[in-house]
Backbone as JSON, one array per atom type, in Angstrom:
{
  "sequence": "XXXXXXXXXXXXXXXXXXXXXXXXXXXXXXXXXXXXXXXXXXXXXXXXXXXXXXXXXXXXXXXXXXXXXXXXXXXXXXXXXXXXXXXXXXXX",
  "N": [[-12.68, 18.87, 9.17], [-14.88, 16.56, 10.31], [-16.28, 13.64, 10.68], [-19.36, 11.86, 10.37], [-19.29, 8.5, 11.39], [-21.66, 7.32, 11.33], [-23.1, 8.16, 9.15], [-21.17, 8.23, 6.82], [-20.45, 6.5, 3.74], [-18.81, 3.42, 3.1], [-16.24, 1.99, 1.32], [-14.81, 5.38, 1.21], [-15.14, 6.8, -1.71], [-14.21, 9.52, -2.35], [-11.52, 9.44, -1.01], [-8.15, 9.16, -0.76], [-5.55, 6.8, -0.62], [-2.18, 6.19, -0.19], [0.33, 4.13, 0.31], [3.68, 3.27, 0.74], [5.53, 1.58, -0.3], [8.09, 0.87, -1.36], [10.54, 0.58, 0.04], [13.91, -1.47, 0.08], [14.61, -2.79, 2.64], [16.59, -2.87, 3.54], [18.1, -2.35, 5.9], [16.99, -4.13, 7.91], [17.71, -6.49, 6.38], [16.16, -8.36, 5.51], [15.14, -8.38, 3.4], [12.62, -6.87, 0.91], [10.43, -4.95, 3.15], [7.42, -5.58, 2.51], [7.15, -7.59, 1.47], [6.68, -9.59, 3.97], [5.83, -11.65, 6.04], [2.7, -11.87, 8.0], [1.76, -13.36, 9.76], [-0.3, -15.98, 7.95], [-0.48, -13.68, 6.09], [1.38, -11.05, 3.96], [2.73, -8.65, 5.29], [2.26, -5.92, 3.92], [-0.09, -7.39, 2.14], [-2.1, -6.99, 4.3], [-1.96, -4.4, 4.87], [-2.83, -3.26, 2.83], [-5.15, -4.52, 2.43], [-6.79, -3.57, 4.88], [-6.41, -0.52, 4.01], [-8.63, -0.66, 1.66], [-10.95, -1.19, 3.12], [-11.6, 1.94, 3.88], [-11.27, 3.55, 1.55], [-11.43, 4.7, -1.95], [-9.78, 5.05, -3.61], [-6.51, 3.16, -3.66], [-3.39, 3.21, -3.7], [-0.51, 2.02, -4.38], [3.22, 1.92, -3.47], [5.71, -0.02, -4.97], [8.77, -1.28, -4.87], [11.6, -1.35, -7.18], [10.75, -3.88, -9.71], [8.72, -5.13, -8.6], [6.05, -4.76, -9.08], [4.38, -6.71, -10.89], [4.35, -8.38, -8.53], [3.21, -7.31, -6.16], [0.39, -6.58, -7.79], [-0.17, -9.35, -7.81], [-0.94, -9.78, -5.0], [-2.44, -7.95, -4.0], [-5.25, -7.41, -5.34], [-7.09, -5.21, -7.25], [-5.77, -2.94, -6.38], [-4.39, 0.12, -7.27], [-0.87, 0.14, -8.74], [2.5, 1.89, -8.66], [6.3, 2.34, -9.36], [8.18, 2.96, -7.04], [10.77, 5.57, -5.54], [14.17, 6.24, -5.17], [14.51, 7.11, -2.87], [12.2, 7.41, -0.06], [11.49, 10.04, -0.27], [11.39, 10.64, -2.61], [9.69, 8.58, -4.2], [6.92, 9.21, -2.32], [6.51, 11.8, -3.84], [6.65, 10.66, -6.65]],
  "CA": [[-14.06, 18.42, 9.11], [-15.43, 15.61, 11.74], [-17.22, 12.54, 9.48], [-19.78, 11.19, 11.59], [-19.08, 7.11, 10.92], [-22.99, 6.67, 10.82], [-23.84, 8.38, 8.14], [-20.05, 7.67, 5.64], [-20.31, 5.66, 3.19], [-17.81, 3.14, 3.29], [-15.35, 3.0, 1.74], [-15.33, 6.39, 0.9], [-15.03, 6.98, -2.93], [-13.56, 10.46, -2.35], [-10.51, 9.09, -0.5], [-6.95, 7.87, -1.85], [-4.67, 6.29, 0.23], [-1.17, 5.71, -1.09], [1.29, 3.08, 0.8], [4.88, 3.99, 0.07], [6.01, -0.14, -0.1], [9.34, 0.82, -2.16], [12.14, 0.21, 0.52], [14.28, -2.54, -0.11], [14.76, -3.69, 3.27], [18.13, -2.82, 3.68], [18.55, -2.34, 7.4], [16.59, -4.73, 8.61], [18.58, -7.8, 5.94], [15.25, -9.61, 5.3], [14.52, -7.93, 1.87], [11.46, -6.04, 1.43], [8.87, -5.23, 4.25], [6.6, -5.57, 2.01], [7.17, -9.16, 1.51], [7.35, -9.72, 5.42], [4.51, -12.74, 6.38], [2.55, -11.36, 9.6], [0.94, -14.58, 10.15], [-0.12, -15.98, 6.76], [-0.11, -12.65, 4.66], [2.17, -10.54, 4.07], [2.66, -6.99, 5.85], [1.58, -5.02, 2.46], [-1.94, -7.95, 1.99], [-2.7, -6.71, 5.74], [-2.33, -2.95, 5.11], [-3.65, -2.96, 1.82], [-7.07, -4.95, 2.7], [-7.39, -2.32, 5.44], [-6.91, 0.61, 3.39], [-9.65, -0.73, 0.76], [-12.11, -0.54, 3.4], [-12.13, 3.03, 4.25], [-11.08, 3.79, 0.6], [-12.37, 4.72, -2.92], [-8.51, 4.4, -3.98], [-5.59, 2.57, -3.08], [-1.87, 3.04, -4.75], [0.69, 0.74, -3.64], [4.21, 2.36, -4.6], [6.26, -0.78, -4.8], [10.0, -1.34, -4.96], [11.8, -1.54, -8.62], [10.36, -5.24, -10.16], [7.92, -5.64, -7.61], [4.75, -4.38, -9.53], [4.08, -8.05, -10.87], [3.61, -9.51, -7.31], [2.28, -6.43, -5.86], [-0.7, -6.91, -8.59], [-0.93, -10.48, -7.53], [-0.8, -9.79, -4.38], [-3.46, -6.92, -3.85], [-5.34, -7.32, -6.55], [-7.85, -3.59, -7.07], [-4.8, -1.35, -6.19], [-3.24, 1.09, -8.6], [0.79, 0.37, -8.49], [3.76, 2.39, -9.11], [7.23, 2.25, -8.74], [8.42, 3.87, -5.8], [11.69, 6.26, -6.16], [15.43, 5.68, -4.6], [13.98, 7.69, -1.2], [10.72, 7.61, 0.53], [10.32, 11.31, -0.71], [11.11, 10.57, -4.16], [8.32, 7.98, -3.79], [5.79, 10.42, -2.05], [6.43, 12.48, -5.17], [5.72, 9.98, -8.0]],
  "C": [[-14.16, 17.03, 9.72], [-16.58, 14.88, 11.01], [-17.79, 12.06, 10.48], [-20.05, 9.94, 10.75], [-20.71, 7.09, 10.47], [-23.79, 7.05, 9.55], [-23.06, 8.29, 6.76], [-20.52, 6.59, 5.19], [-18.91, 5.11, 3.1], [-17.6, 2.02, 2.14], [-15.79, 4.23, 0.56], [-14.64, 6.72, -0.38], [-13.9, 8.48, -3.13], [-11.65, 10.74, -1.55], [-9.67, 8.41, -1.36], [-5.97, 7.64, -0.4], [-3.35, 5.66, -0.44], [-0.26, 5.4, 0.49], [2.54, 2.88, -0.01], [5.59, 2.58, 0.71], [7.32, -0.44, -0.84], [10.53, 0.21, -1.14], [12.68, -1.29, 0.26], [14.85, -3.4, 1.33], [16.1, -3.63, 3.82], [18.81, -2.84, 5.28], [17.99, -3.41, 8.48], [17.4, -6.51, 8.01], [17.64, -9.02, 5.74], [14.75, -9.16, 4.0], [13.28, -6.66, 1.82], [10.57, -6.0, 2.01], [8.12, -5.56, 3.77], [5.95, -6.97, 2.2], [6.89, -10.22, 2.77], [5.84, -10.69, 5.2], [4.16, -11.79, 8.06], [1.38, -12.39, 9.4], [0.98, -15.32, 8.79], [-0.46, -15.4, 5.26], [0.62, -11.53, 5.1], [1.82, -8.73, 4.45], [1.91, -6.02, 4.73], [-0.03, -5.76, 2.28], [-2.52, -7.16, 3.36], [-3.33, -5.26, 5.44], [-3.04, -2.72, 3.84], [-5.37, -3.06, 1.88], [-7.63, -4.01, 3.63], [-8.0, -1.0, 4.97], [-8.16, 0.69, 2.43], [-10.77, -0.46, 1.51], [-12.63, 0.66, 3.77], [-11.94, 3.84, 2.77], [-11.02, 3.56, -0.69], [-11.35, 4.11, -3.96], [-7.34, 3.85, -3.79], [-4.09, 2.94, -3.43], [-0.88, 2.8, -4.01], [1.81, 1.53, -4.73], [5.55, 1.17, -4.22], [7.54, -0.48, -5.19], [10.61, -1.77, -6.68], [11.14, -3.08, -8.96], [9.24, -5.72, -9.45], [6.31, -5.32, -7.93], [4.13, -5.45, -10.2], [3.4, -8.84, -8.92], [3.23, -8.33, -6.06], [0.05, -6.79, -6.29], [-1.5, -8.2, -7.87], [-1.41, -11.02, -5.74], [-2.03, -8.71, -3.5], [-4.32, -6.49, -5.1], [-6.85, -5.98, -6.25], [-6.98, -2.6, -6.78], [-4.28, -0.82, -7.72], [-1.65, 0.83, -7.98], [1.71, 1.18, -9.43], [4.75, 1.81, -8.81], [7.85, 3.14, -7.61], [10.16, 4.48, -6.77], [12.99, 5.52, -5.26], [14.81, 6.06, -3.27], [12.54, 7.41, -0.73], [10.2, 9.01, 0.16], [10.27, 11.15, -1.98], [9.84, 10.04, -4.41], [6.84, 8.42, -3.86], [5.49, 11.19, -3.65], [6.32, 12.24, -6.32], [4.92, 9.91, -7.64]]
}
C-alpha cells in the first residue's frame, strides 16, 4: 500500500520502529555504535530523532547496562535489552 505524504499524518501513530542498538562494538574497538558522536550527538540521538518523526513508536534495543543512558539519551523511546546476536535482539 502507497501512503500519499499529503494526506499522512505525521508521525504516524500506527507505526513502530525498533533500532537494534545492542552490539558492543567489538570489531570496530571503539565500544558501542551507539555511543559513536556524529558531530555533537551521538549515532543512536540522530537515528532515534528521525525515527520519532515518521513514528507513533520507537524501541531502542540497547546493549546489556545501557538502558539508563539510552533513556537519557532519547528520552520518549521504549528500551529493551538487546540479546547476545542481532537475531536474538530482533526477537525480544
Amino acid at each position: 500500500m502507497m501512503l500519499n505524504s499529503e494526506t499522512q499524518e505525521w508521525p504516524d501513530p500506527e507505526l513502530a520502529i525498533l533500532i537494534p542498538a545492542a552490539g558492543l562494538g567489538t570489531r570496530l574497538g571503539l565500544g558501542p555504535k551507539a555511543w559513536l558522536k556524529i558531530g555533537e550527538y551521538s549515532l543512536l540521538k540522530c537515528l532515534v530523532s528521525k525515527a520519532m518523526k515518521v513514528a507513533g513508536t520507537v524501541v531502542v534495543a540497547g546493549p546489556p547496562g545501557g538502558q539508563q543512558k539510552i533513556i537519557e539519551l532519547c528520552p520518549g523511546c521504549s528500551v529493551i535489552e538487546g540479546g547476545a546476536t542481532r537475531q536474538d535482539t530482533i526477537r525480544l
